[in-house]
PDB file of N, CA, C and O in Angstrom, chain B, residues numbered from 101:
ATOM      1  N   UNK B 101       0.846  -1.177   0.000  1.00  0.00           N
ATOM      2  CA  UNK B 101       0.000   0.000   0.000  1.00  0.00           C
ATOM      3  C   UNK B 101       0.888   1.237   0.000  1.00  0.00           C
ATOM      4  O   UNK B 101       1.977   1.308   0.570  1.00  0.00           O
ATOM      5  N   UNK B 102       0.217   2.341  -0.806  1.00  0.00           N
ATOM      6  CA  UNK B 102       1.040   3.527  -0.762  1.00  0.00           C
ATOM      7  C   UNK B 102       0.993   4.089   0.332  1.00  0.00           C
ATOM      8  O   UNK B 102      -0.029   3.973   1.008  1.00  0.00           O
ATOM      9  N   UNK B 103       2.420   5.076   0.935  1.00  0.00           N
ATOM     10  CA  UNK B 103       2.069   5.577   2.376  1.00  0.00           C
ATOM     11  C   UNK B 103       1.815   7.046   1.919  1.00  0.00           C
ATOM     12  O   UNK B 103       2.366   7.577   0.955  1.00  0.00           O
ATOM     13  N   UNK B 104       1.056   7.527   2.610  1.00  0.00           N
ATOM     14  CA  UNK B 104       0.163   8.974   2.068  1.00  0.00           C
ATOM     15  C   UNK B 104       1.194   9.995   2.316  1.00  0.00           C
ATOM     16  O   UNK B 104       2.043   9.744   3.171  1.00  0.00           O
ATOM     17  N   UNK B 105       1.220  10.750   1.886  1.00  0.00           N
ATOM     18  CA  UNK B 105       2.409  12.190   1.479  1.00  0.00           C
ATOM     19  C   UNK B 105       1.746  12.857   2.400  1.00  0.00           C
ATOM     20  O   UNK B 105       0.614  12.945   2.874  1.00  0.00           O
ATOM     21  N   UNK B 106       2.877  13.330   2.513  1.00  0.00           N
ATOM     22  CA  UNK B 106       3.060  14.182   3.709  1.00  0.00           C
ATOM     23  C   UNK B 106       3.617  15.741   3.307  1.00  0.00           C
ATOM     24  O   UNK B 106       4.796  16.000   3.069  1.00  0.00           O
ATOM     25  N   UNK B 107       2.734  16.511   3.292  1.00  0.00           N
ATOM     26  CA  UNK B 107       2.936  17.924   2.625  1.00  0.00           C
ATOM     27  C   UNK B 107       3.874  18.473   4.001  1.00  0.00           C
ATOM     28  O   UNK B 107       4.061  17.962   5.105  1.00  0.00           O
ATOM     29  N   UNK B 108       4.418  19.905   3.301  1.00  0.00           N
ATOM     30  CA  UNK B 108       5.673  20.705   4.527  1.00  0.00           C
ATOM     31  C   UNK B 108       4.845  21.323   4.677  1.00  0.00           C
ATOM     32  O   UNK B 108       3.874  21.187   3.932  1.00  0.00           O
ATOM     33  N   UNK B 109       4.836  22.382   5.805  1.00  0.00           N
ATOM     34  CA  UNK B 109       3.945  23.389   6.418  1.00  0.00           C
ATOM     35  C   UNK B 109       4.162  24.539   4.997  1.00  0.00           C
ATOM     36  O   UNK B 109       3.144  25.227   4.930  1.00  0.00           O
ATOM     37  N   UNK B 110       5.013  24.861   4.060  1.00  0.00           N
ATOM     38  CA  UNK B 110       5.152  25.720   3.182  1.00  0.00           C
ATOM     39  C   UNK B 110       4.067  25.239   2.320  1.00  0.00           C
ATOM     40  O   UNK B 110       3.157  26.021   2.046  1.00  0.00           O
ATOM     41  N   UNK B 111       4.058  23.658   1.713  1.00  0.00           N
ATOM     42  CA  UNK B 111       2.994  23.245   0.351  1.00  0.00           C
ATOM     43  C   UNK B 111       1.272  23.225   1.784  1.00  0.00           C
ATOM     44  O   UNK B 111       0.148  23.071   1.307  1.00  0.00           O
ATOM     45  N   UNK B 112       1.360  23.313   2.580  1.00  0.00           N
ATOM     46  CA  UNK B 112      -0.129  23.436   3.169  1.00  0.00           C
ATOM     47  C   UNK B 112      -0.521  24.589   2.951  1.00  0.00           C
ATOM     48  O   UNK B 112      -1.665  24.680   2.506  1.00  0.00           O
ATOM     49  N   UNK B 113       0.428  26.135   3.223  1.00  0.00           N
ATOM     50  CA  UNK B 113       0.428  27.218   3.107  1.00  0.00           C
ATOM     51  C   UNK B 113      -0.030  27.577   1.846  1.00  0.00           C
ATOM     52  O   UNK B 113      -0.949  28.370   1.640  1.00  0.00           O
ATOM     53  N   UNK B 114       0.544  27.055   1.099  1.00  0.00           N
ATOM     54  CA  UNK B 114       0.297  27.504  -0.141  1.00  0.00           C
ATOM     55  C   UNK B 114      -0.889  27.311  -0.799  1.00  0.00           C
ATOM     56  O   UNK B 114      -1.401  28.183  -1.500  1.00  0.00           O
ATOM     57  N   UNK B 115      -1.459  25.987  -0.578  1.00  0.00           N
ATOM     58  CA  UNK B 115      -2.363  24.915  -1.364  1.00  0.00           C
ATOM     59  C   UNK B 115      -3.605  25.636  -0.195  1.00  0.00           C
ATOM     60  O   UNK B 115      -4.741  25.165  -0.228  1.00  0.00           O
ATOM     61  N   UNK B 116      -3.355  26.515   0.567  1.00  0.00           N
ATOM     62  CA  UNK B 116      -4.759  26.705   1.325  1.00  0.00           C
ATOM     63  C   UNK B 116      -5.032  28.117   0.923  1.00  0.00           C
ATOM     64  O   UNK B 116      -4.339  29.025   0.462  1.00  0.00           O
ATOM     65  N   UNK B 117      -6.249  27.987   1.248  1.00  0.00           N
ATOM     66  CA  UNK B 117      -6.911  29.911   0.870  1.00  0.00           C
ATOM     67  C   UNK B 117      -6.343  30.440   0.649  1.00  0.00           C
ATOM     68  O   UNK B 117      -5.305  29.782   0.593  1.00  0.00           O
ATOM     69  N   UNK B 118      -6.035  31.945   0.268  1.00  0.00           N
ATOM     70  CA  UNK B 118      -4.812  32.910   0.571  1.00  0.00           C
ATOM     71  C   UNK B 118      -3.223  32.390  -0.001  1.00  0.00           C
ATOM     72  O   UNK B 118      -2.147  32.953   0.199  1.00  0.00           O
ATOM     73  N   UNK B 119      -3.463  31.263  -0.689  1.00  0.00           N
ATOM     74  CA  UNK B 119      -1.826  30.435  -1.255  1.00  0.00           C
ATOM     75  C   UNK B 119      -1.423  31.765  -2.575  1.00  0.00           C
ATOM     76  O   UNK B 119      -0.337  32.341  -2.523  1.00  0.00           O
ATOM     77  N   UNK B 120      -2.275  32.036  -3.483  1.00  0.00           N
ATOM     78  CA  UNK B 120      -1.897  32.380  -4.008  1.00  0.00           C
ATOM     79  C   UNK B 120      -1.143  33.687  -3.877  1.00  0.00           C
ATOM     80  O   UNK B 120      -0.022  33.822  -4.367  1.00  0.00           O
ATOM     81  N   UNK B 121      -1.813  34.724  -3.162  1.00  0.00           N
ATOM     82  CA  UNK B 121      -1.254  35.613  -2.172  1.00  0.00           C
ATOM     83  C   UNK B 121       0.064  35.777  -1.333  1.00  0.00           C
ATOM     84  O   UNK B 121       0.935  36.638  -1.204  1.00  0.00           O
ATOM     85  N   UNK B 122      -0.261  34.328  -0.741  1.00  0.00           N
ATOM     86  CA  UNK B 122       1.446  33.898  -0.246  1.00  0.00           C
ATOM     87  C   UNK B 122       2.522  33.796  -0.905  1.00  0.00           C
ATOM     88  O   UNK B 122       3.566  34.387  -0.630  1.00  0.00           O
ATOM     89  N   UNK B 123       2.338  32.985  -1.890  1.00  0.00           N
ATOM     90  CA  UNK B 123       3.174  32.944  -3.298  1.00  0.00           C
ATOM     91  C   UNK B 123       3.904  33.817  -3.920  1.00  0.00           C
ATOM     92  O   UNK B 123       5.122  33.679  -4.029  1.00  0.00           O
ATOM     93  N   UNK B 124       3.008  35.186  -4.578  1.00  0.00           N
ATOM     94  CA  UNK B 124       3.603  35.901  -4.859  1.00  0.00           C
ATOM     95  C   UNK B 124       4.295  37.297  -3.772  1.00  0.00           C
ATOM     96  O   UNK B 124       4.915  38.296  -4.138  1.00  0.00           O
ATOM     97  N   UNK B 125       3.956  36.935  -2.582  1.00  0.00           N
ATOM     98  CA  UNK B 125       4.844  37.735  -1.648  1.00  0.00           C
ATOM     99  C   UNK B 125       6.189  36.956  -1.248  1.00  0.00           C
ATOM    100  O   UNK B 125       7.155  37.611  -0.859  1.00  0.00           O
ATOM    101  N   UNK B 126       6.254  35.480  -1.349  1.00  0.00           N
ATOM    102  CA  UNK B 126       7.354  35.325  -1.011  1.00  0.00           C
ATOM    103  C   UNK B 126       7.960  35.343  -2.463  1.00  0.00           C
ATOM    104  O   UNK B 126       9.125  35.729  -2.367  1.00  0.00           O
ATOM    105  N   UNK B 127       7.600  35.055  -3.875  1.00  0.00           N
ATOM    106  CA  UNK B 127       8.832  35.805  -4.951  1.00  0.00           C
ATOM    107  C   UNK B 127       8.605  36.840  -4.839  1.00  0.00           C
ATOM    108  O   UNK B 127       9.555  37.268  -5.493  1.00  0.00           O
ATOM    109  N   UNK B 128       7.947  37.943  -4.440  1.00  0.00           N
ATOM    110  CA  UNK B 128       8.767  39.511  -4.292  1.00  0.00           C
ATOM    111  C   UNK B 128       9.639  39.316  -3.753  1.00  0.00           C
ATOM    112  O   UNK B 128      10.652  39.869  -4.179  1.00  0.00           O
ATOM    113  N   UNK B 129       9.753  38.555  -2.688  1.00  0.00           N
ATOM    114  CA  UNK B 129      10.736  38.645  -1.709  1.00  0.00           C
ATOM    115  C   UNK B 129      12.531  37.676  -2.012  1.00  0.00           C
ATOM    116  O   UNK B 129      13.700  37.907  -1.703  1.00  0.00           O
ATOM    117  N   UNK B 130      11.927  36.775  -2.632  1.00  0.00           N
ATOM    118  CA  UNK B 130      13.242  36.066  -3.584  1.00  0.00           C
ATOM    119  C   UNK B 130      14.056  37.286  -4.453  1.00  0.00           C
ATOM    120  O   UNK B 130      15.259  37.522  -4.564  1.00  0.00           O
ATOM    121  N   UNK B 131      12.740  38.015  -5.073  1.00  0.00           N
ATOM    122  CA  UNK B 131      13.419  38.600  -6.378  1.00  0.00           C
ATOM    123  C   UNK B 131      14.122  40.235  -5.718  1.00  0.00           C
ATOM    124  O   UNK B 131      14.661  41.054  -6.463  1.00  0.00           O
ATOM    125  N   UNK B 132      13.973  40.414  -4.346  1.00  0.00           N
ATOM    126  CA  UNK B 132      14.445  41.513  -3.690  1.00  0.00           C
ATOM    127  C   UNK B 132      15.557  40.984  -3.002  1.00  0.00           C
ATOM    128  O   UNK B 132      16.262  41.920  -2.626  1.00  0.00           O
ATOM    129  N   UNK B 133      16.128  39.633  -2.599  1.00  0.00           N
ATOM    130  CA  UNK B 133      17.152  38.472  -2.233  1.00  0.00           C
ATOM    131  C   UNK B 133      17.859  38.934  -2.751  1.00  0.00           C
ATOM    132  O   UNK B 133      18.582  39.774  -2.213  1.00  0.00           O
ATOM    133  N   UNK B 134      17.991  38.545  -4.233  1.00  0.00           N
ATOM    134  CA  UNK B 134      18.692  38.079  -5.505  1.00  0.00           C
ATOM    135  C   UNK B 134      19.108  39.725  -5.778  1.00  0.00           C
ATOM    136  O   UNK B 134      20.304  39.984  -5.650  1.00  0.00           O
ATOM    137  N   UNK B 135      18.469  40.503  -6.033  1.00  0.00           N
ATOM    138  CA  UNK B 135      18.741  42.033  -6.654  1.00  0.00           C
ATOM    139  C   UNK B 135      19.795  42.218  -5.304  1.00  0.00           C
ATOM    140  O   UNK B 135      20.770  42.889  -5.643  1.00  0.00           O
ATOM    141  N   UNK B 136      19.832  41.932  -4.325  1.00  0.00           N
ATOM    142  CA  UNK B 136      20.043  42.696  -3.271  1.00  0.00           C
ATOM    143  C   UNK B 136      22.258  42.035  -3.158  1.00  0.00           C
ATOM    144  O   UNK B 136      23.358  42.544  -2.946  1.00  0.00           O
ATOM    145  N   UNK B 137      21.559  40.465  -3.525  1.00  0.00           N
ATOM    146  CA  UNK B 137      22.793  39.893  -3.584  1.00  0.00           C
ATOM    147  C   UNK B 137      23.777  40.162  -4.884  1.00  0.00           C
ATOM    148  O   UNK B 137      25.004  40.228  -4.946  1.00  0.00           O
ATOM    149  N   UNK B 138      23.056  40.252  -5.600  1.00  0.00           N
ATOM    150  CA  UNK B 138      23.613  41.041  -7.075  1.00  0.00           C
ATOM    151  C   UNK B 138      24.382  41.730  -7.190  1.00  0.00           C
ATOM    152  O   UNK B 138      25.425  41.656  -7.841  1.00  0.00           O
ATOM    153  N   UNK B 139      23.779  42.894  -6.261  1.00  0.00           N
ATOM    154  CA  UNK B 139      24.018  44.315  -5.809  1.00  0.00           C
ATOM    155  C   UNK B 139      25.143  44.002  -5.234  1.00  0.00           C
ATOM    156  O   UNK B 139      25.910  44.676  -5.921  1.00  0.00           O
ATOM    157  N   UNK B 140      25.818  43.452  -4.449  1.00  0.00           N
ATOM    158  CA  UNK B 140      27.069  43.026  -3.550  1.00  0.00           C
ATOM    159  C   UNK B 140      27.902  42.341  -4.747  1.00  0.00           C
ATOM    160  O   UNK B 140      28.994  42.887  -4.902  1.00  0.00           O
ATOM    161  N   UNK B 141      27.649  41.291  -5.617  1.00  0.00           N
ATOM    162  CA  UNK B 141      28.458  40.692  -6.284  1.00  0.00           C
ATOM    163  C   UNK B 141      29.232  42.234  -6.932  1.00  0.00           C
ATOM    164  O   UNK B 141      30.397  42.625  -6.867  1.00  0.00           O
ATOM    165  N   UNK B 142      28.114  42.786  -7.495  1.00  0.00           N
ATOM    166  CA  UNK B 142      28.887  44.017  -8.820  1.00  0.00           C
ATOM    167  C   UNK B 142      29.667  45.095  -8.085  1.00  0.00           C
ATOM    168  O   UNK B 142      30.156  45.998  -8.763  1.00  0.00           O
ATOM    169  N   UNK B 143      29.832  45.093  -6.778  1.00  0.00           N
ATOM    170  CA  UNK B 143      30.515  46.225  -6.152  1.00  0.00           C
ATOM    171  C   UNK B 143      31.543  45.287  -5.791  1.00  0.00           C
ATOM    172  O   UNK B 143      32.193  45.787  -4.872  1.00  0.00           O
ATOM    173  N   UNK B 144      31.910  44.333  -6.052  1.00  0.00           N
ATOM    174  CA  UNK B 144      33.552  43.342  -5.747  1.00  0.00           C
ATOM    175  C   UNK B 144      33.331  42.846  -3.875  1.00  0.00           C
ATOM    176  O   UNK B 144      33.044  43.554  -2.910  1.00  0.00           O
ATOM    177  N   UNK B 145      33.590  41.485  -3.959  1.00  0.00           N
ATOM    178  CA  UNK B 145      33.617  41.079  -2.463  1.00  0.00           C
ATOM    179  C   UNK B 145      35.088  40.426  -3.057  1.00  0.00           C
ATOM    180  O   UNK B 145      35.710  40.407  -4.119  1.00  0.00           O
ATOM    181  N   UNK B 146      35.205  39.977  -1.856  1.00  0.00           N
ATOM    182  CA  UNK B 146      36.313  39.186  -0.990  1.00  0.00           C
ATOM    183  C   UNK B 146      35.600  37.792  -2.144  1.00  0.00           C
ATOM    184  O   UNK B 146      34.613  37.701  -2.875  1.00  0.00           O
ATOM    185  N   UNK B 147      36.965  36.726  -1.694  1.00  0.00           N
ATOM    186  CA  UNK B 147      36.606  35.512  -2.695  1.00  0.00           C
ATOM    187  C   UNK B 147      35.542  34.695  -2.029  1.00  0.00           C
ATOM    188  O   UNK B 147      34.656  34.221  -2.739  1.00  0.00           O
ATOM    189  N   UNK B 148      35.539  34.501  -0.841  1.00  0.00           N
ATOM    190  CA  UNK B 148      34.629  33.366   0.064  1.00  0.00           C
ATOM    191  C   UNK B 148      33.433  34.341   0.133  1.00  0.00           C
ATOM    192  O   UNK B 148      32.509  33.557  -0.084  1.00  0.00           O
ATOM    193  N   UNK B 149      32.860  35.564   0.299  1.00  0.00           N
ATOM    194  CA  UNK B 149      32.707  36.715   0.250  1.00  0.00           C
ATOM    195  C   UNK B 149      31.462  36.500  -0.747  1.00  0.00           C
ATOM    196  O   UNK B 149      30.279  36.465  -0.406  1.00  0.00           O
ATOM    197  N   UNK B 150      32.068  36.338  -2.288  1.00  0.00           N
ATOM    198  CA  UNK B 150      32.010  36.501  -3.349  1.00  0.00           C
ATOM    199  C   UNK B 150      30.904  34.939  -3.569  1.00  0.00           C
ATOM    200  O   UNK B 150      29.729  35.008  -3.928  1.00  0.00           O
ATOM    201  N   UNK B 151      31.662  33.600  -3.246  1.00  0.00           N
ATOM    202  CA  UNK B 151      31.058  32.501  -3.329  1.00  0.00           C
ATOM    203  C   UNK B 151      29.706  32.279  -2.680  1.00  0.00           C
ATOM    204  O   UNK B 151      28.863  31.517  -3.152  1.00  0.00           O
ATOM    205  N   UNK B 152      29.494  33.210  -1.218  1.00  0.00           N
ATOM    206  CA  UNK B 152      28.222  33.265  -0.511  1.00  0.00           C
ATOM    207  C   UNK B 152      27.482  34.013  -1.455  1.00  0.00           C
ATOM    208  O   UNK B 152      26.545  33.375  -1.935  1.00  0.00           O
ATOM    209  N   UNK B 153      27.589  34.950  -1.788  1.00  0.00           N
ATOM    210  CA  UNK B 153      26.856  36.105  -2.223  1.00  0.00           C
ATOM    211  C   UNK B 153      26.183  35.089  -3.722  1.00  0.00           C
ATOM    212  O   UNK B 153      24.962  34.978  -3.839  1.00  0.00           O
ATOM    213  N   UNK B 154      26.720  34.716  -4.305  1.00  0.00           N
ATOM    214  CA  UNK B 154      26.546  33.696  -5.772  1.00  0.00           C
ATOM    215  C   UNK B 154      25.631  32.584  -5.363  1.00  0.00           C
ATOM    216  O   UNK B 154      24.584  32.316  -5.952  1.00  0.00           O
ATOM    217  N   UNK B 155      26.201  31.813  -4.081  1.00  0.00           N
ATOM    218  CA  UNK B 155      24.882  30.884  -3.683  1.00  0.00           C
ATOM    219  C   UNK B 155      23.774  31.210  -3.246  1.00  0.00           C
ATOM    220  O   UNK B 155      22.733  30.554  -3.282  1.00  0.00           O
ATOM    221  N   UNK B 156      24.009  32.527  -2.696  1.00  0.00           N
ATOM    222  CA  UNK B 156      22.248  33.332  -2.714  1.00  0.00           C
ATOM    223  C   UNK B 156      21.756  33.419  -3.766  1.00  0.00           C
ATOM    224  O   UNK B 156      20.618  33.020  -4.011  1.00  0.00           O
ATOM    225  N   UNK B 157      22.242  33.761  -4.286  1.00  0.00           N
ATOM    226  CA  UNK B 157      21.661  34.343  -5.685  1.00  0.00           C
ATOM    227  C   UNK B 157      20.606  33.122  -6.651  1.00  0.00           C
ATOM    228  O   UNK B 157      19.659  33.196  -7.434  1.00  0.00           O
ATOM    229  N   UNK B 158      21.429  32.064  -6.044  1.00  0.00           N
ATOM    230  CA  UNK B 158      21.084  30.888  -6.878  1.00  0.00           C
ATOM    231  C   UNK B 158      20.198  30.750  -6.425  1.00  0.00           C
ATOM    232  O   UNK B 158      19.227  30.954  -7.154  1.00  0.00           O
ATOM    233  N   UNK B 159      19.820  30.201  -4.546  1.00  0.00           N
ATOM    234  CA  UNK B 159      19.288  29.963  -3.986  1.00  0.00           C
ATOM    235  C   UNK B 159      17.821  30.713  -4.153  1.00  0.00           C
ATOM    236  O   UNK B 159      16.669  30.309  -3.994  1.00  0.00           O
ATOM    237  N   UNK B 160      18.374  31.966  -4.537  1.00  0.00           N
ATOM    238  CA  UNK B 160      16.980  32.621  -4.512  1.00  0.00           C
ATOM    239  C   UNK B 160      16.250  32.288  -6.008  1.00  0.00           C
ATOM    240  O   UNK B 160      15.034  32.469  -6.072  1.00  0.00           O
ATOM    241  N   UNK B 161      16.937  31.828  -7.156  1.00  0.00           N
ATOM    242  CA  UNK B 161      16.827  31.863  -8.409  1.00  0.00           C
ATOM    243  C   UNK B 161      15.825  30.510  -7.910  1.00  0.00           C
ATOM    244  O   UNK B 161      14.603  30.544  -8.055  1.00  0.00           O
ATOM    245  N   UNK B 162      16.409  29.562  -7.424  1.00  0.00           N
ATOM    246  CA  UNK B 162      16.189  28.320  -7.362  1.00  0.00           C
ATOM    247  C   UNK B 162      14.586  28.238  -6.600  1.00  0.00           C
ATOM    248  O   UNK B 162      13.686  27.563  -7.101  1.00  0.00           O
ATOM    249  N   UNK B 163      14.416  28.998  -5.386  1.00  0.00           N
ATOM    250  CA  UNK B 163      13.599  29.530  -4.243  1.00  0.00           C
ATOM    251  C   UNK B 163      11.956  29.905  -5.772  1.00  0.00           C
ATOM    252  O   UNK B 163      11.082  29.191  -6.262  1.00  0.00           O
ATOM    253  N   UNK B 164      12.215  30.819  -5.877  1.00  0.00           N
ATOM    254  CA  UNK B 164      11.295  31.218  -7.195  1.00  0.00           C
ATOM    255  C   UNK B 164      10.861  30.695  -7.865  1.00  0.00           C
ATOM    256  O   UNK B 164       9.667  30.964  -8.002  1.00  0.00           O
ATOM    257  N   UNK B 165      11.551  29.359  -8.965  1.00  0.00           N
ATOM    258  CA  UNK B 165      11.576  28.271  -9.637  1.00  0.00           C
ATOM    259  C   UNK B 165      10.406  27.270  -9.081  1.00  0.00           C
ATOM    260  O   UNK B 165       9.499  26.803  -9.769  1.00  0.00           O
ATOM    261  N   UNK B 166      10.657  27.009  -7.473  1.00  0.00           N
ATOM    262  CA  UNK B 166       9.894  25.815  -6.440  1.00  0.00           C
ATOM    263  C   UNK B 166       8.703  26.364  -6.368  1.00  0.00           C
ATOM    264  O   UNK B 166       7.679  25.767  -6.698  1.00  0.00           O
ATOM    265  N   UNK B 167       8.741  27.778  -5.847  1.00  0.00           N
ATOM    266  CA  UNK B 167       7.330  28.784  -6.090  1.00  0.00           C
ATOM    267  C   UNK B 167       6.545  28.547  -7.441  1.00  0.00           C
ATOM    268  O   UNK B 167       5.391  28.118  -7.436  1.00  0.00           O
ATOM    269  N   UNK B 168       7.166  28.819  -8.482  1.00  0.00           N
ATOM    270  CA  UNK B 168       6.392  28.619  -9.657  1.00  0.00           C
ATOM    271  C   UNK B 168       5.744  27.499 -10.280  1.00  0.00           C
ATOM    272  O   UNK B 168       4.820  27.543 -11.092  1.00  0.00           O
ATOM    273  N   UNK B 169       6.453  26.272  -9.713  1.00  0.00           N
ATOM    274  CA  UNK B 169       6.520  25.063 -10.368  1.00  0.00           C
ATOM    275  C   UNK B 169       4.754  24.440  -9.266  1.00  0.00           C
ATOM    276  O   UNK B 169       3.759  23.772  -9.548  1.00  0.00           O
ATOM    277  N   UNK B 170       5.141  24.992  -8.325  1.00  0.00           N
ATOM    278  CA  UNK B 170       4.169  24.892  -7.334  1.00  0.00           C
ATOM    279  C   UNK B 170       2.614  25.186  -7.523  1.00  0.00           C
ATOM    280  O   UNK B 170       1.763  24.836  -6.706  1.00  0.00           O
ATOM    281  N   UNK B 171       2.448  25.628  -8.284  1.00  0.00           N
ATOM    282  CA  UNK B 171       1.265  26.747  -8.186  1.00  0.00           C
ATOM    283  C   UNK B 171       0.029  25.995  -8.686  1.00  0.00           C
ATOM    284  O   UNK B 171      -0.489  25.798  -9.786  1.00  0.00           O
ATOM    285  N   UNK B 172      -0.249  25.625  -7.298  1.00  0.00           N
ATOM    286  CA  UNK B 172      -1.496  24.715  -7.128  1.00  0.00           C
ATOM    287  C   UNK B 172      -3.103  25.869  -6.613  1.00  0.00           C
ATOM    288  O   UNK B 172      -3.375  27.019  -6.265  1.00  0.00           O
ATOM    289  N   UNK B 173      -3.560  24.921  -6.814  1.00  0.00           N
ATOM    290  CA  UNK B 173      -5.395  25.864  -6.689  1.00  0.00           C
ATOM    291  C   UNK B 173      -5.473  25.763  -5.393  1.00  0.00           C
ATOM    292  O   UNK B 173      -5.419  24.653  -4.864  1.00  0.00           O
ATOM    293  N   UNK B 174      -5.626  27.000  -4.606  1.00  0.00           N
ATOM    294  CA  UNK B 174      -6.219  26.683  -3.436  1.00  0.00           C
ATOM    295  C   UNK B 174      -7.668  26.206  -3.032  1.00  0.00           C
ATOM    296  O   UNK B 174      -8.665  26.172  -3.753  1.00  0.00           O
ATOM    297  N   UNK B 175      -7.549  25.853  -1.736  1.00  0.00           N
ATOM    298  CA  UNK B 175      -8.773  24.657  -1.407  1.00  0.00           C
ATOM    299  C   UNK B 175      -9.728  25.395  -1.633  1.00  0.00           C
ATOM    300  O   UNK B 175     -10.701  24.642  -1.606  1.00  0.00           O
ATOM    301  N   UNK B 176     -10.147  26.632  -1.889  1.00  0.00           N
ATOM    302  CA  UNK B 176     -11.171  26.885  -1.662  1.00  0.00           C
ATOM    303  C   UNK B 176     -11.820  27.066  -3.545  1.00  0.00           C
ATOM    304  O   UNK B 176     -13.003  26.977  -3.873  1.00  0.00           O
ATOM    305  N   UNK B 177     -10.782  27.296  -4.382  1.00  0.00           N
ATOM    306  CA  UNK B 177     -10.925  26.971  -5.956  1.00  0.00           C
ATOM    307  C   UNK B 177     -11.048  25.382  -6.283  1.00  0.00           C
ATOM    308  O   UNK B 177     -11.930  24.919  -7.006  1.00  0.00           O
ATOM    309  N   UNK B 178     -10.013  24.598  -5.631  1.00  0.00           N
ATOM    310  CA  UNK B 178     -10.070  22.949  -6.099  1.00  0.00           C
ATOM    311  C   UNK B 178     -10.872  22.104  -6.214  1.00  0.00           C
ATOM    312  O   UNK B 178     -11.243  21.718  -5.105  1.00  0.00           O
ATOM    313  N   UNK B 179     -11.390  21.553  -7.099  1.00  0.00           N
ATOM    314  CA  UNK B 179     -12.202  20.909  -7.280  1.00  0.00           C
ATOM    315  C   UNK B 179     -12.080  19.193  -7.604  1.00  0.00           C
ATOM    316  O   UNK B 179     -12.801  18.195  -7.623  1.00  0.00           O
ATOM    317  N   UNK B 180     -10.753  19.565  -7.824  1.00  0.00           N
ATOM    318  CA  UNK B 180     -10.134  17.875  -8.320  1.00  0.00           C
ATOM    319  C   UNK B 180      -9.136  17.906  -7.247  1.00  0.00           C
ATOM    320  O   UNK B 180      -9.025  18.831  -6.443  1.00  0.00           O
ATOM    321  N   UNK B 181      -8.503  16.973  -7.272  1.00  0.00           N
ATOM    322  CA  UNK B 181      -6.812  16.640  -6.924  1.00  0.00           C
ATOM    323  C   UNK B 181      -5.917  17.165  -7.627  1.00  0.00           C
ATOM    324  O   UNK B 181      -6.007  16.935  -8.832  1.00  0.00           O
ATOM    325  N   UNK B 182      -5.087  17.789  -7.291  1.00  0.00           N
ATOM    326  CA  UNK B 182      -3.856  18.695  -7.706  1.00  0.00           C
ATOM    327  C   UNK B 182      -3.018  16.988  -8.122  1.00  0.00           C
ATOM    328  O   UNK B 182      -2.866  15.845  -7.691  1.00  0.00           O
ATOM    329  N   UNK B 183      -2.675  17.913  -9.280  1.00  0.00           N
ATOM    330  CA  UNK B 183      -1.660  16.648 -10.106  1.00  0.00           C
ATOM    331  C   UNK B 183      -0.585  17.158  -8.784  1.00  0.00           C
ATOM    332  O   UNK B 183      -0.452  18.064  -7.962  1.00  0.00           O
ATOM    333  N   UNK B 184       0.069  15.839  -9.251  1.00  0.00           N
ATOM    334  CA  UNK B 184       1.913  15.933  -7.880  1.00  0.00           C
ATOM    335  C   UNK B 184       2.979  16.811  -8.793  1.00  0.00           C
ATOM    336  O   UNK B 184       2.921  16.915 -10.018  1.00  0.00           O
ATOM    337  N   UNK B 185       3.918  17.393  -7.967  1.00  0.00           N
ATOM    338  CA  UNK B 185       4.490  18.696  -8.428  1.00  0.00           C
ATOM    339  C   UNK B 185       5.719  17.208  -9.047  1.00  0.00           C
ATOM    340  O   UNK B 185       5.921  16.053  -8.672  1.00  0.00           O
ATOM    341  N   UNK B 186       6.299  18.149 -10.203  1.00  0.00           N
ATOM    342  CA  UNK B 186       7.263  17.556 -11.070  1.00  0.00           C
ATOM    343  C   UNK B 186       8.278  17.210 -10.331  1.00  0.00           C
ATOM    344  O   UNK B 186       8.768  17.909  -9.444  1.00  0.00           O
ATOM    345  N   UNK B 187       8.814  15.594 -10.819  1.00  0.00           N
ATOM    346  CA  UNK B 187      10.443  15.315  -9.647  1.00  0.00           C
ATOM    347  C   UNK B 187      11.869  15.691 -10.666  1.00  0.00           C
ATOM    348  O   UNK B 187      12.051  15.438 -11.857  1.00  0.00           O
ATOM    349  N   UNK B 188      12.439  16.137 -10.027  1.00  0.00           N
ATOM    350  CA  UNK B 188      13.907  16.498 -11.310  1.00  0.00           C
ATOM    351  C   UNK B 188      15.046  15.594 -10.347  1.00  0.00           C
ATOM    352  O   UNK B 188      15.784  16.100  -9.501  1.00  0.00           O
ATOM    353  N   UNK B 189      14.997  14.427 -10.633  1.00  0.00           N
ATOM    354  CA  UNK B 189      16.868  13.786  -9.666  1.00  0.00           C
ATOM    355  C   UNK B 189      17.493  14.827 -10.243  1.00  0.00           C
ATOM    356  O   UNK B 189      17.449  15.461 -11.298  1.00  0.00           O
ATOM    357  N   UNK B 190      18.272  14.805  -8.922  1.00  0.00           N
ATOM    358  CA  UNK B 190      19.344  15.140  -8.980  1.00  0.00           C
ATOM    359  C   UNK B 190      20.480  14.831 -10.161  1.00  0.00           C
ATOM    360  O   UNK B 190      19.787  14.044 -10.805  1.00  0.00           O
ATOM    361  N   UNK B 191      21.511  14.882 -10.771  1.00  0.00           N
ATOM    362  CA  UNK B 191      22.464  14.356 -11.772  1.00  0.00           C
ATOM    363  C   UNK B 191      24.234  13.745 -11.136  1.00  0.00           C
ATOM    364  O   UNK B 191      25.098  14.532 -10.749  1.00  0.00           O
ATOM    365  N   UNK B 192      24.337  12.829 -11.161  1.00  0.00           N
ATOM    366  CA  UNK B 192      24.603  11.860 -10.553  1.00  0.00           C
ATOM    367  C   UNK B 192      26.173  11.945 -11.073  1.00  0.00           C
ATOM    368  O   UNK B 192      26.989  11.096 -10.713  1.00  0.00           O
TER     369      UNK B 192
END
């Protein structure tokens, strides 16, 4: 038997009333991350400095991506079952 999925408190958030709302406040908030970390790369850091500032950047690129890919009907629109969000393995 399948064992039933277990959503994170973020995909409950989202997938409930008000998800869509949530959604696009937390990519404002990625895409104010990323500008912000940007902003530090183009004024020159230090090398380790430099490597944090780049994994934000990603992170936030990446952060946005999960948001989008996400974008399920909230309960109070749904009428079916939300197809399952896309799996990407990792590359090995």
């Amino acid at each position: 038997m399948n064992a039933p999925i277990t959503l994170t408190e973020l995909e409950e958030r989202l997938a409930a009333p008000g998800g869509a709302e949530l959604r696009a406040s937390l990519s404002l908030r990625m895409d104010a991350l990323e500008a912000a970390a940007r902003a530090q790369l183009e004024r020159g850091l230090a090398p380790a400095a430099f490597q944090n500032a780049q994994a934000l950047v990603d992170a936030a690129r990446a952060a946005r991506e999960v948001l989008a890919a996400s974008d399920l009907p909230s309960q109070s629109t749904a009428s079916a079952p939300a197809a399952p969000l896309p799996f990407n393995s990792l590359p090995r």
